[in-house]
N, C-alpha and C positions, 0 to 999 in steps of 0.2 A: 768420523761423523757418519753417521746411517744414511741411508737413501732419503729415508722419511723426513730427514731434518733438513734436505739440502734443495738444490735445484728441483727435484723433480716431482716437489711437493707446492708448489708454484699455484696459485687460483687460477681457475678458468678465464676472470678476467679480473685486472687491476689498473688504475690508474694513476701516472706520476703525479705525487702533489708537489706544491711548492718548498723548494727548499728551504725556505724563511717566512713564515709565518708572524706577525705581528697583531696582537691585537691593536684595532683601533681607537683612535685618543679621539674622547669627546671634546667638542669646544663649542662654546657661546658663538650666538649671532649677532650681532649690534643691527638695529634695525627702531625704524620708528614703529615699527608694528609689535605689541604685547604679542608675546607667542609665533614668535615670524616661522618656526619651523611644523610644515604640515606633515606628517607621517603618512602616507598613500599607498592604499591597496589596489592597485589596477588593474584592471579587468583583464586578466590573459590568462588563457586555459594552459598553457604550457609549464607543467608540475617543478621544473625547476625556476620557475619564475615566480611562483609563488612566497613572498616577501613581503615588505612593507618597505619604499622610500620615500624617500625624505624631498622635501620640494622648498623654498624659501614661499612664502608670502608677501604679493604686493602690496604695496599700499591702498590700492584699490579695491582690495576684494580680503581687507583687514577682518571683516563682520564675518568670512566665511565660519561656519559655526562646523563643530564635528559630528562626522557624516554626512558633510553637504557634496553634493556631486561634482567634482573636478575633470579638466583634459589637462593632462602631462605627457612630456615629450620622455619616452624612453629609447635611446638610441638613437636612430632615425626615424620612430613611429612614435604616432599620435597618438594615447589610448585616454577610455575613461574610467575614473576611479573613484572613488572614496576618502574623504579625510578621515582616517581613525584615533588621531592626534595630535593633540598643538603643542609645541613644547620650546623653550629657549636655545637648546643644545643639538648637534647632531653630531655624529659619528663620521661625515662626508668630509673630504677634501674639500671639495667644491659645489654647492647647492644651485641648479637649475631653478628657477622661478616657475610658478604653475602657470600654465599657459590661458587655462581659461575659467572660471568658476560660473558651471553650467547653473546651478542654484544655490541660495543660500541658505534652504533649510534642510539641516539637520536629517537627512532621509534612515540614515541609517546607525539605527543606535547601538550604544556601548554592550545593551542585555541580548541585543541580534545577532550583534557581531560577536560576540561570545557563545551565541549558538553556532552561530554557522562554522567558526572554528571547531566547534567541538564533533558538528559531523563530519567538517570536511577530514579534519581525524579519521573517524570512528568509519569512513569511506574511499579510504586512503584518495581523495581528491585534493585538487586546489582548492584554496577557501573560496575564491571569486566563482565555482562551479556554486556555491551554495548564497551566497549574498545576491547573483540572479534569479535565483528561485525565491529569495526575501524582500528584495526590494522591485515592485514591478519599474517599467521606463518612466521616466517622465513626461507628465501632458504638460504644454503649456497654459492651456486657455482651461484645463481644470485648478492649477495651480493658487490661478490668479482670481476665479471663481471661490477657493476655499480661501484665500485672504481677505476676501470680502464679506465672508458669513460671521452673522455674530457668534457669539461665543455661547456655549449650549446651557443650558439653562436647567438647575436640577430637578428632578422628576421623582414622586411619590413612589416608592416602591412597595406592591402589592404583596403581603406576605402571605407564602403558601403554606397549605395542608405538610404533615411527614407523614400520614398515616398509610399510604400505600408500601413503604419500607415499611410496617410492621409485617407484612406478608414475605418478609424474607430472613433467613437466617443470620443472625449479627446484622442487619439494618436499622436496627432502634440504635443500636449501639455506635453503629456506623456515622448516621443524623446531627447524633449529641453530639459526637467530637465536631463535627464542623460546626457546629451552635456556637462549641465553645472555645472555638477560632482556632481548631489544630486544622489541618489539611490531611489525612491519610490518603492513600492511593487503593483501590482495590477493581477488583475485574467484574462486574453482575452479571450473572447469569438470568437475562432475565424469562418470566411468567411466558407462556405462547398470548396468552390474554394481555396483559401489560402493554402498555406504552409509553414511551417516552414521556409525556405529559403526564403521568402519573407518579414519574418519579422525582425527573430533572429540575423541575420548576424551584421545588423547596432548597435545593443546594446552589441553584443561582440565585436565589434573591438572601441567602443568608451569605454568600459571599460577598455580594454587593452591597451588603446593611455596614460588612467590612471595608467599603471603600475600594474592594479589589476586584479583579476584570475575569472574564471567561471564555474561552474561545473552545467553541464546540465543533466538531468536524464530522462533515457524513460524507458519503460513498456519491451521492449524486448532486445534482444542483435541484430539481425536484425537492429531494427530501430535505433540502436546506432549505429550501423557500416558506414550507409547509414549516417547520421547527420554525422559522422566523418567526411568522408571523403568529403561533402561537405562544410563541416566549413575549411577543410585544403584547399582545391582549393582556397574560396571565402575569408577567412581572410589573407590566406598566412603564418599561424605559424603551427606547429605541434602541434597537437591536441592528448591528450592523452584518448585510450579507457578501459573501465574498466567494464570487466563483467564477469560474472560468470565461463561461456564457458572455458576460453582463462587457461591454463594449470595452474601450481602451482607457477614457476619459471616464466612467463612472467608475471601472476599478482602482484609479489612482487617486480619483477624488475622497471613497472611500479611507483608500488605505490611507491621506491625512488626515482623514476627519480622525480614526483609530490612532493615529499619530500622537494626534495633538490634546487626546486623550478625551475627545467631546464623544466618542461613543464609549462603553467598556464592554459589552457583550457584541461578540464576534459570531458569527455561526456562519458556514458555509463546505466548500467542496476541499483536495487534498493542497489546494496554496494559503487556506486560510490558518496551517498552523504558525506559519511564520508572521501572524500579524503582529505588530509593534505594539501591544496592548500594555497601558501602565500598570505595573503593579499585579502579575498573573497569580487568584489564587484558587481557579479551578479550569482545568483542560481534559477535556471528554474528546475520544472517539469510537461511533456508531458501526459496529462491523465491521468491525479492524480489518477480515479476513477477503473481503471484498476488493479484486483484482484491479478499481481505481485509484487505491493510495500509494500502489507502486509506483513513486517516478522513474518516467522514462528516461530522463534525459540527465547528464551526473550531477549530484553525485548518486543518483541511484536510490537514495535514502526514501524508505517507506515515512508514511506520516506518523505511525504508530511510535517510532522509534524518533521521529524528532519530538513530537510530546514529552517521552520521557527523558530524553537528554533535559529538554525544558525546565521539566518538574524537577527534575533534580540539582538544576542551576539556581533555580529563582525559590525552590519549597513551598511550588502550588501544587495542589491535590490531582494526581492522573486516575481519570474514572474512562473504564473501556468497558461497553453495554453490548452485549452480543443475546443471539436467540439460541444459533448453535456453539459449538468449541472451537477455539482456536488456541494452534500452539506455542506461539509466540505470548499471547497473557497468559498462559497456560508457565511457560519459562520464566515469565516476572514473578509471578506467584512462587515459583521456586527459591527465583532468588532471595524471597523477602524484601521484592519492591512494592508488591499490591497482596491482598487479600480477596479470595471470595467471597464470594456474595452467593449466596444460591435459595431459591424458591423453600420454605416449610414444607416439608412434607401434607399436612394438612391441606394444604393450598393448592397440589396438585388437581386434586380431582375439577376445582372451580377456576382451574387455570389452563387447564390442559385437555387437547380433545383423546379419547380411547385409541390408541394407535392398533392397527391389527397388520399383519403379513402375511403373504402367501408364497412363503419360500422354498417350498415345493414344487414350484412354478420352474421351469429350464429352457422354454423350446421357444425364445423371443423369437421375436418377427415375422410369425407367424398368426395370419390374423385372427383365428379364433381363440388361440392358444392367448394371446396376448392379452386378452379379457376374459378371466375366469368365470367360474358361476357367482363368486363372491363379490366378483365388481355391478353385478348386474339387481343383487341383493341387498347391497349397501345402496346403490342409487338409488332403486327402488322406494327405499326406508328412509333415504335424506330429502325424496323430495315430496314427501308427505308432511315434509315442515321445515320447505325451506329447498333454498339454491343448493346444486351439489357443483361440487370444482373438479375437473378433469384437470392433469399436470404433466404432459410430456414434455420431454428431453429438450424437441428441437422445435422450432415453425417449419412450415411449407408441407409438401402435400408425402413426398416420398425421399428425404431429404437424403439418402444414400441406398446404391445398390450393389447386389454381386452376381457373379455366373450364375446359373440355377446347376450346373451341374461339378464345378469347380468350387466355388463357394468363394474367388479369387475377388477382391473389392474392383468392379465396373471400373474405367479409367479413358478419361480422351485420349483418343490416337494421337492429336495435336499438342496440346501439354500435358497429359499424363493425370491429370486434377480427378476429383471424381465425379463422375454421374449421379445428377435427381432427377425425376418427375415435379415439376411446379403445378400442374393441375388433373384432373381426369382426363384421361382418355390423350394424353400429349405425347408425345416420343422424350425419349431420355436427352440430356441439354449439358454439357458442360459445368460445373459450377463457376469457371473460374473464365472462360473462355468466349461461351454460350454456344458453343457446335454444336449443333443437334445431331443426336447419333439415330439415324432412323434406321438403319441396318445393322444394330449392333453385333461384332463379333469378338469373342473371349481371346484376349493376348497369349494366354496358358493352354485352353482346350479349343478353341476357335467353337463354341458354345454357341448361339446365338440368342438363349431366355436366360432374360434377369427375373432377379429376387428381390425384393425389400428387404433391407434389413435394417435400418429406421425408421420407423412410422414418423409423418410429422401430425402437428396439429391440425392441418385440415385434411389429411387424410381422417385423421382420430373421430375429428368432429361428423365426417361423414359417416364413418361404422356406427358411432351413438346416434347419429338422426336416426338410420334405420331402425337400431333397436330402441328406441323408444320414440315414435311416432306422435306426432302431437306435440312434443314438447319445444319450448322456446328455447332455443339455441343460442351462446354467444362465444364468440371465435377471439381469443386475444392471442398478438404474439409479437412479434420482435418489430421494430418501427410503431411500435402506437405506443402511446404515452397510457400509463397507468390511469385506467379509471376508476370511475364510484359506480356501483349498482345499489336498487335496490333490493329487498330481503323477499322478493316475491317469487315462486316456486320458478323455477329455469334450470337449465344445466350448463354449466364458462367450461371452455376451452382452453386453455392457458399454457405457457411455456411459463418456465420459475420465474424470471427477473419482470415479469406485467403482470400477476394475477392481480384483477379486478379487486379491487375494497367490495366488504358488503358489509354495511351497518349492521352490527349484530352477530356477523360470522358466518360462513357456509354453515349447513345444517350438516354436512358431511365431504369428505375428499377422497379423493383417488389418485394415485401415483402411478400413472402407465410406465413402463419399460425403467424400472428406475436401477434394473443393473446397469443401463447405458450410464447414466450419472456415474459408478464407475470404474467405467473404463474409459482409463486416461493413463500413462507411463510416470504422470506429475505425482511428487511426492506428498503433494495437499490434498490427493483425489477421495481420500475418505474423510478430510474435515471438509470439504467441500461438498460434499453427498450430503454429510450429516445436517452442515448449515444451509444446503437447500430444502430437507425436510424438513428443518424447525423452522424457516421463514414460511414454508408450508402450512404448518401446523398452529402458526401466527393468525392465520387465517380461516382457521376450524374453530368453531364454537367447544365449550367445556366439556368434558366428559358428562360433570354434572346438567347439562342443559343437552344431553343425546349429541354429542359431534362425536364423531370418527373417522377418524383417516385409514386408509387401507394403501399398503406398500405393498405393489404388485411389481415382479421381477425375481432376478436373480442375485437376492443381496443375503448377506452373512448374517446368520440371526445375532452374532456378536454387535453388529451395526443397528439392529433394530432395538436390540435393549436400551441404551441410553435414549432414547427416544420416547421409549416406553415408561422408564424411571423417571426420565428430565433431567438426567443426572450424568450432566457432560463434564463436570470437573473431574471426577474418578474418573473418566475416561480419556481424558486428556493425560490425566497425572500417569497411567498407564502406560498411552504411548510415548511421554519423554521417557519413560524410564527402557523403552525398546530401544528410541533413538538414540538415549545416550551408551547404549551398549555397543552399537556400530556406528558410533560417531555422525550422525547427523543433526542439520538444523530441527529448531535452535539451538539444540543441547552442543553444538560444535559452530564453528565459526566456517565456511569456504567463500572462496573468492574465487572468480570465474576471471580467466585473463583470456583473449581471445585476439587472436590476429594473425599475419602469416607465419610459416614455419619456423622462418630464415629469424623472425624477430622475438616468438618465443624462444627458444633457443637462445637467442645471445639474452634475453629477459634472466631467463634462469643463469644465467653463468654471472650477471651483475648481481643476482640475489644471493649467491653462492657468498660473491665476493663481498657483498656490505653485510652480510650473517656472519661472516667471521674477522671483519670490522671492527665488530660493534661486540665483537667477545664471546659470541654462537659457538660452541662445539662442532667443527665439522662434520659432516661425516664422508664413507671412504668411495658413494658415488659418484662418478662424473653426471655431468650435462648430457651425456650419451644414455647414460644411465638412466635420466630420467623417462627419455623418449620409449624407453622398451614398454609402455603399458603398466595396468597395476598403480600398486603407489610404494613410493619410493622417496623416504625422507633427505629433504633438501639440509636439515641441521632437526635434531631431536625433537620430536613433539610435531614437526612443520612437513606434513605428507603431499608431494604432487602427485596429482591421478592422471590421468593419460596422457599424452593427449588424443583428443577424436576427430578426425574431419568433422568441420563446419561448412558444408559450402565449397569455396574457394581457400578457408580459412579452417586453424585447426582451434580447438580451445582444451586448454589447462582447469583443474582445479587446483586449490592450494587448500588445505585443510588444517586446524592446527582448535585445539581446547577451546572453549568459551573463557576459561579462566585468562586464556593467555591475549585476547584480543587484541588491548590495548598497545601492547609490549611487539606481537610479531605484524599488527598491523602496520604498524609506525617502521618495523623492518621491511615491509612490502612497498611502503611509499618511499621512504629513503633509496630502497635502488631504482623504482620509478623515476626518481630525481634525477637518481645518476645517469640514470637513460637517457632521460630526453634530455640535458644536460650533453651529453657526447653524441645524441645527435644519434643512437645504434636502436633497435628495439622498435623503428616506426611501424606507425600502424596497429599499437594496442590498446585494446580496452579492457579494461579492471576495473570489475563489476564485486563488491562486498555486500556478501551475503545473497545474492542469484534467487531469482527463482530456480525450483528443482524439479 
C-alpha cells in the first residue's frame, strides 16, 4: 500500500459519525386537533440549527393557521418561530406542545418562505437570517386596528399612455408582450430627459387590469414617497408605501393591509422587496447600483438579486431602470434573464445634453488650474438662458489636506484621521476627533504649510461668486433634502446625491474635479463615476434645446465616450468580458469570510474535510498552504485568496465560477454547519458576494 493510500493521507479535519444510523419511522398523531403537528422554523442564527421541528398542537390554539407566529421550547430555551406546516405525521419520538401562539394570522407565507429559503441558499445563511428581514415584529394595537378595517373596496383603474417606449429600441415590442399577458424581464437604459412617469405608469396599470400586484423599489424613501404618490394620481388605486422611516406600528400595519391583499401596488425603500403581495407580476428596481440596497445585516443579500430570485419563482416580469450602467444587469442580460432596452438613436439629440471634456487638464487642486477657461465660457453661455449647476465631489469648505512640501495626506497627532478646513480664514480641525491643529507640523518632513487638495462645495461656491459678481448664488450639499428651483437665471452649487430639480433642466453643467470621483481602490469606482455623470446629465437640458455639460478633471476619454454616445450597454458588455478574464464579480462568485486567525484556519480545514465528503477532488494543499498568500485551490475550480489583516481580524476570499454557485455554495455552508455544530471556527462571518 503507498503512503498516499494510508495513514498519512488523513484530512485536516474529520469527525466520528455514528456507528448506526437509522432512518426515522414516521407515525400518526391521535389528537382532537385536525393537523395537530406544527412544522417550526425558529428563529436562531446558529447555521447548524437551521431546520424545521416539529411541535404537537393544543387544543387551544387549534385555528393557528400557517405562518402564524409561535414561542417553542427548544432544549432549555424559549424562542420564536414560524409555523411552516400542519400535518398528521412526524418523524419525532416524542412531540413537545408549542408553548405559546403569539398570533393567529398567517404572517408568513408559503411564496416568502420559499424566497427566503432560496437566498438563504444562494448566501450560504440560516433561513431565519432572511424571514427577519421578511416579516417585520409584531404590533399589537396595529394588529387589532387592521381587524377592524373594512375590507377594501375595488377601484377604477386609469389606463395609461405606451407612447413614451416608442422612444426606445424594442420598447413597442417590449409594451405588446405585457398587453398580452407575458411577463418578460429586461434592463432600460433610460433617456437623460425621461422619467419614471413616462414610462412605468402604462406597465402597472396593464398588470393590474390582470389582477396581479407590483412591488417597485427605490434607493431612498424621498423618491419613494414622490413615485407614490404619483402612481396613486395616475393609476387611480392606492398604492402602498414601505420604508424604513415610517414608525413601528404604520410599517406593520402596512405590511397587513399588503397581506391581506387590500393593497396590490407596493413601492417603497430596500425592505419593500420582500412584501407578501398576491399574485406578483411585475417587480422593478430604480438604480440598482445605488449603495442602499446593500443589506447590512445577513444574509447580506442586495435587493436586486432578491427580485430576481422572485421573478423566477412566481414568473413576474424583473424591470431594472438605470440612468448610468451597472454590472450586475449588465450579467443578467448575459445570462439571458433580461433584455435591453436602450434609447434610439434618433432620440439622443432630444434626450440628451452635448457632453464636452477637458481632459487635458492634470494639475487638480489647484485653484486656478481647477477651472479652466472653458468652465468660465460654458457659464457664461448657460446663463444667458438659464440656471447653470456646478457638481463637486465633496461638501464643506476644504474637505482634505496635505504637506505643501511633502505632499503626505495632513493627519491628527491624536487619531491619525484627516485634516479639513470648515470655513474661511479657521485653522485645520480633525475630521473625526475635532482637534484643532493650529500649529500644524508634517509627521514625514516636519513641514508646517498645508495644501488643498479637495476643494469642497463652499469653498467652490466662493471662487464662482468672485468670478461672476452679481450673480445669485445657491449652495446645496450633504444634510439638506433635495430641493425644487425655479428656471430663473442663477448658478447651484451642488455635491452629486442633492442637486436641486429645476423645471425644465439647467441650461448648462459643470463637473469640477471629477477625477476625484475616481479615485477610490473599489472595484465599482468607474460604474459609479459613470452613474454619477448620467444622474448629472438627468439634470441638463437636451442637446436639442442648448444644454451642455462639461467634464472638467482628470478622466479617461474611454470614460467620457459612453456618455457622449448614451451607449452604456456596449460598455458594460465590455467590461464583463475583462472581468470574466480574471475572474471577477459578477462574472465570478467570492465570498468574504472574516474573523480571527485561529478560526479561519480550522474554517478551512472543515471546508477541506466536507469537499471531499461530498465527492470534491482534493487537492495536494494543506491548510498551511493556504495561509502563504496568492490563491491556492482548496478542491478544483474553488481558489482562497489571502488572507489580509483586518484590524484585529484577518479576511479570506473564496472564489469559484458563476456557473458553479449553487453547487460550491451549498459546500461553503455545509462546513459552516459543521463548524458551529462542533462548536471550532468562532467568530466568523461569511459574507456572498462582498463588496469589492
Amino acid at each position: 500500500m503507498s503512503e498516499s493510500d494510508g495513514l498519512f493521507n488523513l484530512p485536516d479535519y474529520g469527525f466520528q459519525e455514528e456507528l448506526l444510523s437509522l432512518d426515522p419511522v414516521a407515525r400518526d398523531i391521535e389528537s382532537g386537533v385536525e393537523l395537530p403537528v406544527a412544522r417550526v422554523l425558529p428563529d436562531i442564527p446558529q447555521p447548524h440549527m437551521d431546520r424545521f421541528f416539529d411541535y404537537e398542537i393544543p387544543q387551544k390554539m387549534a385555528n393557528a393557521e400557517v405562518g402564524a407566529r409561535v414561542v417553542v421550547d427548544i432544549g432549555s430555551r424559549r424562542v420564536d418561530g414560524f409555523i411552516v406546516e400542519r400535518s398528521t405525521s412526524t418523524n419525532y419520538h416524542r412531540l413537545r406542545p408549542i408553548h405559546r401562539l403569539v398570533s393567529s394570522i398567517g404572517v408568513l407565507t408559503p411564496e416568502v418562505l420559499q424566497l427566503c429559503r432560496s437566498v438563504a441558499s444562494r448566501q450560504a445563511s440560516p433561513v431565519s437570517t432572511a424571514v427577519r428581514l421578511a416579516v417585520p415584529q409584531r404590533h399589537a394595537r396595529a394588529e387589532k386596528e387592521f381587524l377592524k378595517l373594512p375590507k377594501s373596496t375595488a377601484h377604477p383603474i386609469v389606463n395609461q399612455p405606451d407612447s413614451a417606449w416608442n422612444r426606445y429600441i424594442g420598447g413597442a415590442e417590449f409594451v405588446s408582450q405585457y398587453a398580452s399577458g407575458k411577463r418578460p424581464s429586461a434592463a432600460v437604459q433610460l433617456l437623460a430627459g425621461d422619467r419614471l412617469q413616462d414610462l412605468l405608469p402604462f406597465l402597472v396599470t396593464t398588470v393590474r387590469h390582470a389582477e396581479q400586484s407590483i412591488i417597485v423599489v427605490l434607493p431612498t424613501s424621498a423618491r419613494a414617497r414622490k413615485l407614490q404618490s404619483l402612481l396613486e394620481a395616475s393609476v387611480g388605486e392606492p398604492v402602498a408605501l414601505m420604508v424604513s422611516e415610517d414608525d413601528h406600528a404604520t410599517r406593520y400595519l402596512t405590511f397587513l393591509e399588503v397581506l391581506a391583499g387590500r393593497i396590490r401596488i407596493v413601492v417603497g425603500t430596500r425592505s419593500a422587496v420582500w412584501a407578501p403581495v398576491k399574485n406578483p407580476g411585475l417587480l422593478v428596481i430604480i438604480d440598482d447600483q445605488h449603495s442602499a440596497f446593500a443589506e447590512p445585516r445577513a444574509p447580506y443579500i442586495h435587493a436586486r438579486e432578491v427580485l430576481t430570485i422572485r421573478a423566477h419563482q412566481t414568473g413576474a416580469g424583473f424591470l431594472a431602470f438605470n440612468y448610468g450602467p451597472s454590472a450586475h444587469v449588465g450579467q443578467l442580460t448575459r445570462a439571458g434573464f433580461t433584455r435591453w432596452i436602450t434609447p434610439a438613436a434618433s432620440e439622443l439629440r432630444n434626450g440628451v445634453a452635448q457632453t464636452l471634456s477637458v481632459n487635458d487638464f492634470r494639475a487638480e487642486g489647484v485653484d486656478l488650474a481647477r477651472m479652466p477657461s472653458p468652465v468660465f465660457k460654458v457659464t457664461r453661455s448657460g446663463l444667458e438662458r438659464g440656471p447653470v449647476l456646478f457638481v463637486v465631489p465633496q461638501a464643506g469648505y476644504v474637505p482634505l489636506l496635505a504637506c505643501q512640501n511633502c505632499r503626505e495626506i495632513a493627519r491628527c497627532v491624536q487619531c491619525t484621521a484627516t485634516l479639513a478646513i470648515t470655513q474661511p480664514d479657521s485653522p485645520p480641525v480633525c475630521t473625526r476627533c475635532s482637534l484643532v491643529h493650529r500649529n500644524f507640523s508634517c509627521s514625514q518632513c516636519r513641514g508646517t504649510r498645508l495644501r488643498a487638495i479637495r476643494i469642497g462645495s463652499q469653498r467652490t461656491a466662493q471662487e464662482i461668486g468672485r468670478a461672476f459678481r452679481g450673480e445669485t448664488l445657491h449652495i446645496a450639499g450633504v444634510g439638506q433634502a433635495r430641493s425644487t428651483l425655479d428656471d430663473s437665471r442663477r448658478i447651484v452649487v451642488s455635491t452629486p446625491g442633492v442637486i436641486p430639480t429645476v423645471e425644465g433642466g439647467y441650461a448648462s453643467g459643470i463637473i469640477l474635479d471629477a477625477g476625484y470621483l475616481l479615485r477610490s481602490s473599489r472595484l465599482e469606482a468607474e460604474v459609479y463615476f459613470l452613474r454619477t455623470i448620467a444622474h448629472t446629465a438627468g439634470h441638463i437640458r437636451a442637446r436639442a434645446n442648448g444644454g451642455k455639460l462639461l467634464v472638467v478633471g482628470d478622466v479617461p476619454g474611454e470614460l467620457i465616450a459612453p456618455i457622449q454616445s448614451w451607449n452604456f450597454a456596449d460598455w458594460v458588455d465590455n467590461l464583463l468580458e475583462d472581468r470574466c478574464n480574471i475572474g471577477l464579480p459578477p462574472t465570478a462568485v467570492w465570498v468574504e469570510i472574516k474573523g480571527p486567525e485561529s478560526s479561519l484556519r480550522e474554517f478551512l480545514g472543515v471546508l477541506r474535510t466536507s469537499a471531499h465528503e461530498h465527492g470534491f477532488e482534493a487537492t495536494e494543499d494543506s491548510v498551511d498552504a493556504l495561509f502563504l498568500g496568492g490563491a491556492h485551490d482548496v478542491i478544483p475550480g474553488m481558489a482562497v485568496l489571502g488572507p489580509n489583516p483586518a484590524g484585529e481580524q484577518v479576511v479570506a476570499y473564496v472564489r469559484f465560477a458563476e456557473k458553479d454557485r449553487q453547487e460550491k455554495t451549498a459546500l461553503i455552508y455545509s462546513a459552516y454547519r459543521a463548524a458551529s455544530a462542533h462548536r471550532i471556527a468562532v467568530g466568523l462571518r461569511i459574507v456572498v458576494d462582498p463588496p469589492l
